[in-house]
GUZADREN-444913 format. One record per residue (C-alpha): x, y, z; residue in three letters; residue number from 1. Coordinates in pm, 1 decimal. Layout:
[pt [X; Y; Z]; "Ala"; NUM];
...
This chain:
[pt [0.0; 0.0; 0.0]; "Unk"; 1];
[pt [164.7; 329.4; -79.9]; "Unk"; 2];
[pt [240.9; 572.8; 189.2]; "Unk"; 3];
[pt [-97.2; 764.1; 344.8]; "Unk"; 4];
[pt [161.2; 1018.2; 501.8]; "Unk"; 5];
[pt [447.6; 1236.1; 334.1]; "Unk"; 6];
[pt [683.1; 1486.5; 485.6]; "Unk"; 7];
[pt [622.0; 1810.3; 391.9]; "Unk"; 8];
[pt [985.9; 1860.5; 269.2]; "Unk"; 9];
[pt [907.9; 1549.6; 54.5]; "Unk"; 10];
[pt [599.0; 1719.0; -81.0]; "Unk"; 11];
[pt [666.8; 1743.1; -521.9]; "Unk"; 12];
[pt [428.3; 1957.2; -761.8]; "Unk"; 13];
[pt [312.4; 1567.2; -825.9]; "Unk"; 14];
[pt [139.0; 1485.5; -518.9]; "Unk"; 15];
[pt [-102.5; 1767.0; -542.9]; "Unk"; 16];
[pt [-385.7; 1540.4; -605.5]; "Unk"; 17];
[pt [-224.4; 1344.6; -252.3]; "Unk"; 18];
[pt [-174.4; 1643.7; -48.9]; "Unk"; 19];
[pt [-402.9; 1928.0; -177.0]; "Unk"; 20];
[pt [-284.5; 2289.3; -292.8]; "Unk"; 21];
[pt [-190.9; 2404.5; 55.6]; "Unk"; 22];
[pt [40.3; 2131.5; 141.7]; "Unk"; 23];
[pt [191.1; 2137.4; -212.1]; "Unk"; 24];
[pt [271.4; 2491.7; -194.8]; "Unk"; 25];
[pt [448.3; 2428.3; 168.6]; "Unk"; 26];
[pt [660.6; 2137.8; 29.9]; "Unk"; 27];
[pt [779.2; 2401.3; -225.5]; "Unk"; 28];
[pt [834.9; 2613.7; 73.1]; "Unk"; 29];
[pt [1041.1; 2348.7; 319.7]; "Unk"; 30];
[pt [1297.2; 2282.4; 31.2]; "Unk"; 31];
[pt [1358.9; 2606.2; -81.0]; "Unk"; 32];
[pt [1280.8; 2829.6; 230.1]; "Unk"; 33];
[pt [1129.2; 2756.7; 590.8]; "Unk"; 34];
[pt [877.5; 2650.0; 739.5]; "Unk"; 35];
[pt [786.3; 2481.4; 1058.6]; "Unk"; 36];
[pt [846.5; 2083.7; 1002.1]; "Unk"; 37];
[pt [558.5; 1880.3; 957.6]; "Unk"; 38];
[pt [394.9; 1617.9; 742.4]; "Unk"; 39];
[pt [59.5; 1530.2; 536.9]; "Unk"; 40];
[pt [-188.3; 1298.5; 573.7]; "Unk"; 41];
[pt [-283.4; 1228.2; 214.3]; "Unk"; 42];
[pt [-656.1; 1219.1; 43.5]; "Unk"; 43];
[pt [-612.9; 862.2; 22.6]; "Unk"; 44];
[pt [-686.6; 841.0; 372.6]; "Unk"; 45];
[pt [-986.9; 1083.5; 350.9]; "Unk"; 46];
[pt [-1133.3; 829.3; 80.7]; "Unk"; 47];
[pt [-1076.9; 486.3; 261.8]; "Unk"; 48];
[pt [-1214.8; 646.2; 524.8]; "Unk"; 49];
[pt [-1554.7; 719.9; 384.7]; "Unk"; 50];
[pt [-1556.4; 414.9; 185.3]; "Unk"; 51];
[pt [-1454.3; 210.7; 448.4]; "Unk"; 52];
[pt [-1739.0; 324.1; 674.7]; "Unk"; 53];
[pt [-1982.5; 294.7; 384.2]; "Unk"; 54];
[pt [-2024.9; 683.8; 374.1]; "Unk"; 55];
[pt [-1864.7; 766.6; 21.8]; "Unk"; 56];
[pt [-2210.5; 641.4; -140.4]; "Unk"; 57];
[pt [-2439.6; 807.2; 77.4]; "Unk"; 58];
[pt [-2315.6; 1132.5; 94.0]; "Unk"; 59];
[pt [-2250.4; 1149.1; -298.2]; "Unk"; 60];
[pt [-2627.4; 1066.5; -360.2]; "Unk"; 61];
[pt [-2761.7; 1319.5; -69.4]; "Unk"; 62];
[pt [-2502.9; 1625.0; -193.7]; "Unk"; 63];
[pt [-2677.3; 1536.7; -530.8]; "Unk"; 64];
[pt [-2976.5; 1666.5; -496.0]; "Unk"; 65];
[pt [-2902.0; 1983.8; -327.6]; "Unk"; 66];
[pt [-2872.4; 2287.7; -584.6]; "Unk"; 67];
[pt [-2684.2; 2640.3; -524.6]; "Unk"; 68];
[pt [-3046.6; 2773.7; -499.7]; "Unk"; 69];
[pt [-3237.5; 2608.9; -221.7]; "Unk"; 70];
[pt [-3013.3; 2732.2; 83.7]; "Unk"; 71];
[pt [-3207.3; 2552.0; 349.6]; "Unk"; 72];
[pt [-3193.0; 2250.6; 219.9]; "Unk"; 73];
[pt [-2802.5; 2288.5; 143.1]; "Unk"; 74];
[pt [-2788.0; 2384.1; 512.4]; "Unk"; 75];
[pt [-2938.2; 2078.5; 588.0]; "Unk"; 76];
[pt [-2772.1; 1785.9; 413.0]; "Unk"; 77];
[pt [-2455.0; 1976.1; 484.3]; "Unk"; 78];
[pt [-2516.2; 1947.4; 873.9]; "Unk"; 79];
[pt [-2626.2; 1615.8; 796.9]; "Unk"; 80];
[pt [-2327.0; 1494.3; 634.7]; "Unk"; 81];
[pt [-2046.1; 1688.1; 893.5]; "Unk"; 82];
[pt [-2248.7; 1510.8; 1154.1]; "Unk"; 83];
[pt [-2176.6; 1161.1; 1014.9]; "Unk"; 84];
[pt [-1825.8; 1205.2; 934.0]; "Unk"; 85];
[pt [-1720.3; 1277.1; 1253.6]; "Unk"; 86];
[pt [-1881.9; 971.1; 1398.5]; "Unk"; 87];
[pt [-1674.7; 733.6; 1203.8]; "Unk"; 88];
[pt [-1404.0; 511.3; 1306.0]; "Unk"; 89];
[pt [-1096.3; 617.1; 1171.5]; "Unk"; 90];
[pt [-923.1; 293.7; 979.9]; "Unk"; 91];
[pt [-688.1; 134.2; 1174.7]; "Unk"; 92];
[pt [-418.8; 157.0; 892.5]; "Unk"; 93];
[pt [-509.4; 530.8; 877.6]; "Unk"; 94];
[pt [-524.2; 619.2; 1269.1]; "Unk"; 95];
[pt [-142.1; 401.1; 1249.9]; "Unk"; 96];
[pt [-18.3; 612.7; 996.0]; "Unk"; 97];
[pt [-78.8; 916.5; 1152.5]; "Unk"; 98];
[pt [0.1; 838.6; 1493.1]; "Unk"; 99];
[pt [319.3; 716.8; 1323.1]; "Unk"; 100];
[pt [364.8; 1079.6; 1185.6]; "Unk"; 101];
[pt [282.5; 1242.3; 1491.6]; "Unk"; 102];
[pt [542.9; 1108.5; 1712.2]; "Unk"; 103];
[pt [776.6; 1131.4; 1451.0]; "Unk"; 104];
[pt [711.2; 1477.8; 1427.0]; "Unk"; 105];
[pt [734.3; 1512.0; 1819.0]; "Unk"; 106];
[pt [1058.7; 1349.7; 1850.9]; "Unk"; 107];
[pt [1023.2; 1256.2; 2186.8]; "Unk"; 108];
[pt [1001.6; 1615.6; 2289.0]; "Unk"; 109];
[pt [755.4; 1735.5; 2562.9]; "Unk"; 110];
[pt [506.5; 2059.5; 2529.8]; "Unk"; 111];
[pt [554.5; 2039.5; 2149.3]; "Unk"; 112];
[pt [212.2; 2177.9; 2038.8]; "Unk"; 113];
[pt [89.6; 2132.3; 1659.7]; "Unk"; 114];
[pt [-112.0; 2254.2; 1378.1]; "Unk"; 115];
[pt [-366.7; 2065.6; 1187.9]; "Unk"; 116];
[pt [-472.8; 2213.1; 925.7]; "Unk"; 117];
[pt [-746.2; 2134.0; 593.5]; "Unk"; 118];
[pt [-540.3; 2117.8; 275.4]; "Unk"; 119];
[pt [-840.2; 2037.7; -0.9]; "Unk"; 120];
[pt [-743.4; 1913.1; -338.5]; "Unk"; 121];
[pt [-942.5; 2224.4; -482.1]; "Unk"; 122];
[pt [-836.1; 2498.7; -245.1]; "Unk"; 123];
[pt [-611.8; 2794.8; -338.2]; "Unk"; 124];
[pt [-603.3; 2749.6; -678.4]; "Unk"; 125];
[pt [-687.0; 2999.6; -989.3]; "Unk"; 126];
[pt [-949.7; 2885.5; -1064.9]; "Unk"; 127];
[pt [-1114.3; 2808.8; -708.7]; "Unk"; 128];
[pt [-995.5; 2924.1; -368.6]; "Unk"; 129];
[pt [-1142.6; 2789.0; -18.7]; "Unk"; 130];
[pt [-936.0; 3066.3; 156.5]; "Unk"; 131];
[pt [-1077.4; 3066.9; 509.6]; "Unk"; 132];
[pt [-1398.7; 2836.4; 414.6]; "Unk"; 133];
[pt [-1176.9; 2509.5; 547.5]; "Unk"; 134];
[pt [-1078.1; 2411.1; 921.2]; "Unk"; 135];
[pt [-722.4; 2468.4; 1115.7]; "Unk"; 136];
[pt [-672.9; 2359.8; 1428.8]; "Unk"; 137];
[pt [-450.5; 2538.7; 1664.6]; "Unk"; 138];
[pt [-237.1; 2472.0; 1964.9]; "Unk"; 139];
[pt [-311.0; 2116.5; 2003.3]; "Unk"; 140];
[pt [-100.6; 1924.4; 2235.4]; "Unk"; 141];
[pt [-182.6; 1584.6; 2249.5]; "Unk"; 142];
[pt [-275.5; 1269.8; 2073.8]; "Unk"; 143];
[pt [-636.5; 1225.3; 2096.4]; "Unk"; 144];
[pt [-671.7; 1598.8; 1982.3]; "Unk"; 145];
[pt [-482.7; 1539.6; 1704.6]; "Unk"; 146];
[pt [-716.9; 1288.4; 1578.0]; "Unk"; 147];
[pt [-1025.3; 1453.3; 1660.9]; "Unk"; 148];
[pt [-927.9; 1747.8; 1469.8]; "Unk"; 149];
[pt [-819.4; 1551.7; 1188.4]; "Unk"; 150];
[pt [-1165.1; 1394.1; 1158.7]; "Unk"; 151];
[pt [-1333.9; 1748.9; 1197.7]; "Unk"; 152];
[pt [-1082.8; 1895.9; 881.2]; "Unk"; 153];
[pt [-1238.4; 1606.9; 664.4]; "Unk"; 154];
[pt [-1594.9; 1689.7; 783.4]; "Unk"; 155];
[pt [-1506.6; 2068.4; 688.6]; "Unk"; 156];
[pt [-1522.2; 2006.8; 341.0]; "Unk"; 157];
[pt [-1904.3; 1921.4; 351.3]; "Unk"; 158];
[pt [-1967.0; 2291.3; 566.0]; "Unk"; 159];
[pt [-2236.7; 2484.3; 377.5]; "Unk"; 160];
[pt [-2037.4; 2751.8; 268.7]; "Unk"; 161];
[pt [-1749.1; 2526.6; 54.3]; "Unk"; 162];
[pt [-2026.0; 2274.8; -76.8]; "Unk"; 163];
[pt [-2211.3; 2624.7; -181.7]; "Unk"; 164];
[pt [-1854.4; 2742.5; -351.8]; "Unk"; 165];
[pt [-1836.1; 2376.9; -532.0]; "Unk"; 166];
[pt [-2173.0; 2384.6; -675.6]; "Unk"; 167];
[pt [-2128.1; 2712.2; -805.1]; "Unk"; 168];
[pt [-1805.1; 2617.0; -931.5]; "Unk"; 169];
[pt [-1957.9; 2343.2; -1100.6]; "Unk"; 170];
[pt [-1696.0; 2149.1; -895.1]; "Unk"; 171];
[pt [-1780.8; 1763.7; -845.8]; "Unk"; 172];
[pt [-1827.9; 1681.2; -505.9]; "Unk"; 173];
[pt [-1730.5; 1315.9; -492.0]; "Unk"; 174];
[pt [-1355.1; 1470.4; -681.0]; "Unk"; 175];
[pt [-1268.5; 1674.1; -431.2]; "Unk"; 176];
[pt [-1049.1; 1536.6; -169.3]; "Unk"; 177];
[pt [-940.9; 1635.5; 150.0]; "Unk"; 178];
[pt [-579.5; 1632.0; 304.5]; "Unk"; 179];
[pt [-462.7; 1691.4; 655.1]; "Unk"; 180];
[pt [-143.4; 1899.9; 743.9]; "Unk"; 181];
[pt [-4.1; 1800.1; 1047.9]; "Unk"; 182];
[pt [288.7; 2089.3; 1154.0]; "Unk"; 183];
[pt [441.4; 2215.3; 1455.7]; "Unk"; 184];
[pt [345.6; 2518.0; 1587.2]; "Unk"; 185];
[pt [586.9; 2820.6; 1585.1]; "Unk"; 186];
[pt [566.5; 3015.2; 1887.6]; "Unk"; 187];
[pt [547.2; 3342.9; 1733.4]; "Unk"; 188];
[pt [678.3; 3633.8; 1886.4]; "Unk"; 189];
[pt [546.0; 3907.0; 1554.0]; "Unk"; 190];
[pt [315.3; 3751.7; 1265.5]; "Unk"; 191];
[pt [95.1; 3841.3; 1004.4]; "Unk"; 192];
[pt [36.9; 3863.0; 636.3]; "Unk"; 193];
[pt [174.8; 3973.5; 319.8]; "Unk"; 194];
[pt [94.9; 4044.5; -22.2]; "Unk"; 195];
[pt [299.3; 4093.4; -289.6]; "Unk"; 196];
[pt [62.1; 4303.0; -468.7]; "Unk"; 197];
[pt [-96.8; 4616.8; -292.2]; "Unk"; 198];
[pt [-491.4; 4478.4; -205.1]; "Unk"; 199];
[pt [-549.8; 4810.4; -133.8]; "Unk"; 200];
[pt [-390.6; 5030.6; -365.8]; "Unk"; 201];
[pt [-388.3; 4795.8; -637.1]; "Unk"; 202];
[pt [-5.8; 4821.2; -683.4]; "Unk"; 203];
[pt [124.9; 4574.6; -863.9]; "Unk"; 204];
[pt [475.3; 4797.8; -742.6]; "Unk"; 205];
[pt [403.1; 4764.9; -329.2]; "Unk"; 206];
[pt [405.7; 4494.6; -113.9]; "Unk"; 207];
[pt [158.8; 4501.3; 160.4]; "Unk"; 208];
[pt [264.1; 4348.7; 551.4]; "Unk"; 209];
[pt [26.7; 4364.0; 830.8]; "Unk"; 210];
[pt [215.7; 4225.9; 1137.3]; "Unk"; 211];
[pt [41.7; 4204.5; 1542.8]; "Unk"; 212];
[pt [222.7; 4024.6; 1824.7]; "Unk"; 213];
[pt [207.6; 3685.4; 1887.9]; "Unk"; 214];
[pt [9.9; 3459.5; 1665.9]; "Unk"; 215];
[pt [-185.1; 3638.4; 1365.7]; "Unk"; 216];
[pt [-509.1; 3413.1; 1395.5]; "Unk"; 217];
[pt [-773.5; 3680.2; 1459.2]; "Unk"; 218];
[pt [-584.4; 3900.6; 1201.0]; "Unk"; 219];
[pt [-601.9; 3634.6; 923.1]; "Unk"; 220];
[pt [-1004.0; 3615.5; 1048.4]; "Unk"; 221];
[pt [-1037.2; 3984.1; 986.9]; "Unk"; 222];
[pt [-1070.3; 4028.9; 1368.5]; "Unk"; 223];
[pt [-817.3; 4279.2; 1475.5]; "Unk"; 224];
[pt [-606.8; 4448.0; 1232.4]; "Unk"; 225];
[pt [-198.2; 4497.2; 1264.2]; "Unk"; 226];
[pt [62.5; 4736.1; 1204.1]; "Unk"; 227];
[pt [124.4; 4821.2; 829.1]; "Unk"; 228];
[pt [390.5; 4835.5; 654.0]; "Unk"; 229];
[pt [405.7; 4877.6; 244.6]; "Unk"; 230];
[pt [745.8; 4805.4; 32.1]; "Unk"; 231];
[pt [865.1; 4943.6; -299.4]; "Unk"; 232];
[pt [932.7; 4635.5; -490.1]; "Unk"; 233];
[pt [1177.0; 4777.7; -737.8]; "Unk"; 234];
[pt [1418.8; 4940.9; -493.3]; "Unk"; 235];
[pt [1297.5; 4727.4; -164.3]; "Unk"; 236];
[pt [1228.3; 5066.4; 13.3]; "Unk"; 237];
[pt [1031.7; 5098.1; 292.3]; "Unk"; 238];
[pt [752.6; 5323.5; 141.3]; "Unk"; 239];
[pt [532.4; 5391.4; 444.7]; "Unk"; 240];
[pt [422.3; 5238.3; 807.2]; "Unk"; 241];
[pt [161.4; 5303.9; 1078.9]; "Unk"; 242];
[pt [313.5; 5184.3; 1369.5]; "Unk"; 243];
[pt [42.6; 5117.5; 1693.3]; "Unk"; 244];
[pt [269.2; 5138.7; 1969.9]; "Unk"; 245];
[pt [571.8; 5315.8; 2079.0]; "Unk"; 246];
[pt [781.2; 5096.8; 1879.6]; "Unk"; 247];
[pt [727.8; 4935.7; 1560.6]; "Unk"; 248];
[pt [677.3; 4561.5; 1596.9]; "Unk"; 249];
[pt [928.6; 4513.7; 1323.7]; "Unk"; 250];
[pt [1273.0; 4632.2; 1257.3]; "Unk"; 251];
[pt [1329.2; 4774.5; 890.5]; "Unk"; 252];
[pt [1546.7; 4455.5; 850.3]; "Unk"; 253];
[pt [1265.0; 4264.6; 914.4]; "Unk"; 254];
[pt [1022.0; 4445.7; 669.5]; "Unk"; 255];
[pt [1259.7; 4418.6; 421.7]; "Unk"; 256];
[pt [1330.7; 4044.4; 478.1]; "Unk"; 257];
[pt [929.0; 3978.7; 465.1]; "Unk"; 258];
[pt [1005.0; 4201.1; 94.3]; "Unk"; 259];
[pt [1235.2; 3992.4; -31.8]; "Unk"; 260];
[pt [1109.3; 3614.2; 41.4]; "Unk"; 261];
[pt [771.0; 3789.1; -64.8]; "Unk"; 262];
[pt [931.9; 3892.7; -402.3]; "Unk"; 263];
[pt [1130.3; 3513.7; -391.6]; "Unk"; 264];
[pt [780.1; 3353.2; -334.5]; "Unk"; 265];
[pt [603.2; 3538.2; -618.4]; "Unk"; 266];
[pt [875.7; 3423.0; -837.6]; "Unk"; 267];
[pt [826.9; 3090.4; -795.3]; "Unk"; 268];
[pt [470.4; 3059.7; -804.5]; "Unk"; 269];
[pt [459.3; 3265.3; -1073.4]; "Unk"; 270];
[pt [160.5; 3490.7; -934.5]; "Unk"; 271];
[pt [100.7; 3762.0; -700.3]; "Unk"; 272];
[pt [112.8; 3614.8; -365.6]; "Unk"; 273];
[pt [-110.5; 3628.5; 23.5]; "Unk"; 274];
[pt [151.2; 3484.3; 261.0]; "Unk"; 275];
[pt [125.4; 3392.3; 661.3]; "Unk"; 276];
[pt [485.7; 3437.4; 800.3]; "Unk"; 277];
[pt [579.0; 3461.2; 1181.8]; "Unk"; 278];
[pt [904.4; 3562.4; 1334.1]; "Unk"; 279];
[pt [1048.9; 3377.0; 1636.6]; "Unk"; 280];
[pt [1391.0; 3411.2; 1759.4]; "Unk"; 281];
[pt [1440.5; 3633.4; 1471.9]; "Unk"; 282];
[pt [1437.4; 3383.9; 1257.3]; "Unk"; 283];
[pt [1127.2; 3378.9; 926.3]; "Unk"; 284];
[pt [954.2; 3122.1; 867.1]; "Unk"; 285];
[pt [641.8; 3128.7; 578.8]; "Unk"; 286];
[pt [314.1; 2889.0; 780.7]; "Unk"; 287];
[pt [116.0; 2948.3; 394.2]; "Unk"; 288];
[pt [127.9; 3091.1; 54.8]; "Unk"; 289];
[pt [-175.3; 3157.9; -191.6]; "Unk"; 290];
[pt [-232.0; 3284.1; -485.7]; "Unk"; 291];
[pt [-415.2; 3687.5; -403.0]; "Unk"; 292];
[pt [-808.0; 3640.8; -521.8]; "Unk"; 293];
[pt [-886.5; 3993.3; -457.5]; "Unk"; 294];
[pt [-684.8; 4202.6; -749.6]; "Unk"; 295];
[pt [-822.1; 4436.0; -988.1]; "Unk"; 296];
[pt [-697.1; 4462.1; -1339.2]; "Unk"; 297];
[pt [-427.5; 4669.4; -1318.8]; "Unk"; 298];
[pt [-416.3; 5007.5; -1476.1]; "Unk"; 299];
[pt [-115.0; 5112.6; -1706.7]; "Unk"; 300];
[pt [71.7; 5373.7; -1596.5]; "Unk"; 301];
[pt [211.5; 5545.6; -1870.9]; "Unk"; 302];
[pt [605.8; 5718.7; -1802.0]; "Unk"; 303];
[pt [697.9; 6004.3; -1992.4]; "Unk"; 304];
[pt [1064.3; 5869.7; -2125.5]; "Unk"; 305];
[pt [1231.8; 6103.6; -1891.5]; "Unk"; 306];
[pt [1141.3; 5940.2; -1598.5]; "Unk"; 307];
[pt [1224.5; 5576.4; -1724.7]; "Unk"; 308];
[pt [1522.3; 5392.5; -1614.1]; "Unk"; 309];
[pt [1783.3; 5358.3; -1863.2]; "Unk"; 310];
[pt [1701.8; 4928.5; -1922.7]; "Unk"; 311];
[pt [1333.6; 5112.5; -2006.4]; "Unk"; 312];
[pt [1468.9; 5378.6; -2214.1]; "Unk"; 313];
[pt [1641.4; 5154.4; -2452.8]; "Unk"; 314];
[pt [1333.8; 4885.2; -2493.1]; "Unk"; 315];
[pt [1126.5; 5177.5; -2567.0]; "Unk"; 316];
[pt [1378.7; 5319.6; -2814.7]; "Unk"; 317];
[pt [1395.7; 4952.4; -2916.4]; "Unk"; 318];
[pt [1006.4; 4931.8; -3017.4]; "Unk"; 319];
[pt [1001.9; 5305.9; -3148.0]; "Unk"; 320];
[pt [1260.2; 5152.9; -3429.4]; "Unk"; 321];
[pt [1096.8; 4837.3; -3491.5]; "Unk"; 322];
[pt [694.3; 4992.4; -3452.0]; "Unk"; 323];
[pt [713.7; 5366.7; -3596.5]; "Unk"; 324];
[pt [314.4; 5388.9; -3651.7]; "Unk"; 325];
[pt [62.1; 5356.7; -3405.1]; "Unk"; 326];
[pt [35.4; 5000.0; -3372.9]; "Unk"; 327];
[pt [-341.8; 4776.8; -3461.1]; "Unk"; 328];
[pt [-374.7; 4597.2; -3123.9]; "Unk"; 329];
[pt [-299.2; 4197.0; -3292.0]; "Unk"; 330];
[pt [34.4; 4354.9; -3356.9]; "Unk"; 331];
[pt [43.9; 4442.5; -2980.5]; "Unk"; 332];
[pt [-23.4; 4113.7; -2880.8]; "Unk"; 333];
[pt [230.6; 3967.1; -3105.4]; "Unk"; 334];
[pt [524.0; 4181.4; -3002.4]; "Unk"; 335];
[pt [423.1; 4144.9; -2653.8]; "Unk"; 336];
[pt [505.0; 3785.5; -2688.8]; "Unk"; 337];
[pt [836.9; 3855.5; -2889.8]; "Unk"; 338];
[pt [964.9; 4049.6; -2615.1]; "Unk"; 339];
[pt [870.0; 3866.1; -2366.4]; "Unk"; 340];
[pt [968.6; 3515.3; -2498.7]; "Unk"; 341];
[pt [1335.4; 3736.9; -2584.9]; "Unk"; 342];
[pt [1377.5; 3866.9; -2206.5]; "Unk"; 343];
[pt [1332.9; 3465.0; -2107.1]; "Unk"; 344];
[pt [1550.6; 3343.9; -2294.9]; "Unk"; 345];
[pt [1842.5; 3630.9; -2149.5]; "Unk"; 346];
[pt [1730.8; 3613.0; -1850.7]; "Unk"; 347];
């Protein structure tokens, strides 16, 4: 049988069927910048154990009747279904493998407290995001919570509010798996969020960073909000703050560390980024990265050549030679690919 749980280091673009879009993007994350250690409980376990308890079947026939329209009765079946997940028996092969993963995790080390967290095989993507619609679990420090929490991430996936998203989505219910990310907790001394795009501004130039003390939980909620900090991408400046206290919460080191693994993050992901980070001991480490949902197209703003830099200056002289009339815009499109598939391949 293969393995039902994988190390989050261990975690390859491949397994995101296995592991869901929010444990893939952390095994990109453990190799090639840090996170808290930790491992996943794959979807294959979330499957055998609603097949095993005869559950698969009747839950795919009752979410089939319910439509996007009739709220009460998606209110219903949903409450309906939760209710029966977590009363199954967790397979014995299953509850091994994760108890396996646990104390590995815990290396024998007392007062380690984890996170378990939902990591659905439709969440954060393009196309469809869960953000906050799925379950994490907090501050858990033993066994049995583990497992109960586990069991409740699963049941998450049948809450109103994400079967509501996949039916409008035109997302097949009986598809979508669920995986479980088990992961130390860091004890945070400053957290918060980031996004490599300005939400606010719409600044595809600025990089956004709300940071409170402690752990960020009610500020990822939309609770409590933090100290803010924005970044000029280009010349990793800090471009403004409001600061709540007598003293900032971060250093300018620190705000322009956040900049830079922001910047490093949106390069490999190749999008505009919402990231959960949290300092301890001065150290960064990233708990979650996702593409941002909540950009507007973003408006060209044209530079008088004067104020270009001198790489700008000579692509625009560049197209001025090559483009001397106004351009029709299937000519745009195609020199927009030129130069862009010429910049790859120099870069």
């Amino acid at each position: 049988m293969a393995a039902l749980t994988i190390e989050l280091a261990e975690i390859m673009p491949r397994h995101l069927a296995l592991c869901g879009s929010k444990a893939t993007n952390l095994g990109v994350i453990a190799r090639k910048s840090r996170t808290a250690p930790g491992f996943c409980l794959v979807t294959t376990a979330y499957f055998q154990a609603l097949k095993q308890s005869g559950l698969f079947q009747e839950i795919r026939e009752m979410a089939g009747r319910v439509t996007p329209e009739n709220l009460e009765e998606l209110e219903a079946v949903s409450g309906d279904i939760q209710a029966r997940i977590k009363k199954i028996a967790m397979p014995a092969e299953v509850e091994e493998a994760l108890f396996q993963g646990y104390e590995k995790l815990l290396r024998g080390r007392q007062g380690i407290k984890v996170a378990v967290r939902s990591s659905a095989t439709a969440e954060d993507l393009p196309s469809a995001s869960f953000a906050g619609q799925l379950e994490s679990y907090l501050d858990l420090e033993n066994w049995e919570q583990v497992k109960e929490a586990v069991i409740n991430c699963w049941a998450s996936l049948w809450s109103p509010r994400v079967m509501h998203y996949r039916l409008q989505k035109e997302l097949d219910h009986s598809r979508v798996g669920m995986a479980v990310i088990v992961q130390e907790m860091v004890p945070a001394q400053v957290s918060g969020v980031m996004f490599t795009a300005n939400p606010i501004t719409n600044s595809r130039q600025e990089i956004y960073i709300e940071a409170v003390p402690g752990l960020a939980e009610k500020l990822v909620q939309g609770q409590v909000g933090g100290e803010i900090y924005t970044v000029h991408k280009e010349q990793n400046a800090i471009a403004s703050r409001e600061v709540k206290g007598q003293y900032p919460l971060l250093t300018d080191f620190s705000v322009r560390q956040l900049a830079h693994e922001g910047k490093k993050l949106e390069y490999m992901f190749e999008d505009y980024q919402d990231v959960e980070w949290a300092f301890f001991n001065e150290e960064l480490y990233i708990l979650q990265t996702r593409p941002i949902t909540t950009l507007a197209e973003e408006e060209w703003e044209f530079k008088p050549p004067e104020r270009l830099t001198p790489i700008q200056q000579e692509i625009f002289v560049n197209i001025q030679e090559r483009f001397p009339e106004p351009v029709l815009p299937l000519d745009a499109v195609v020199a927009k690919i030129y130069y862009l598939s010429l910049f790859s391949a120099y870069a």
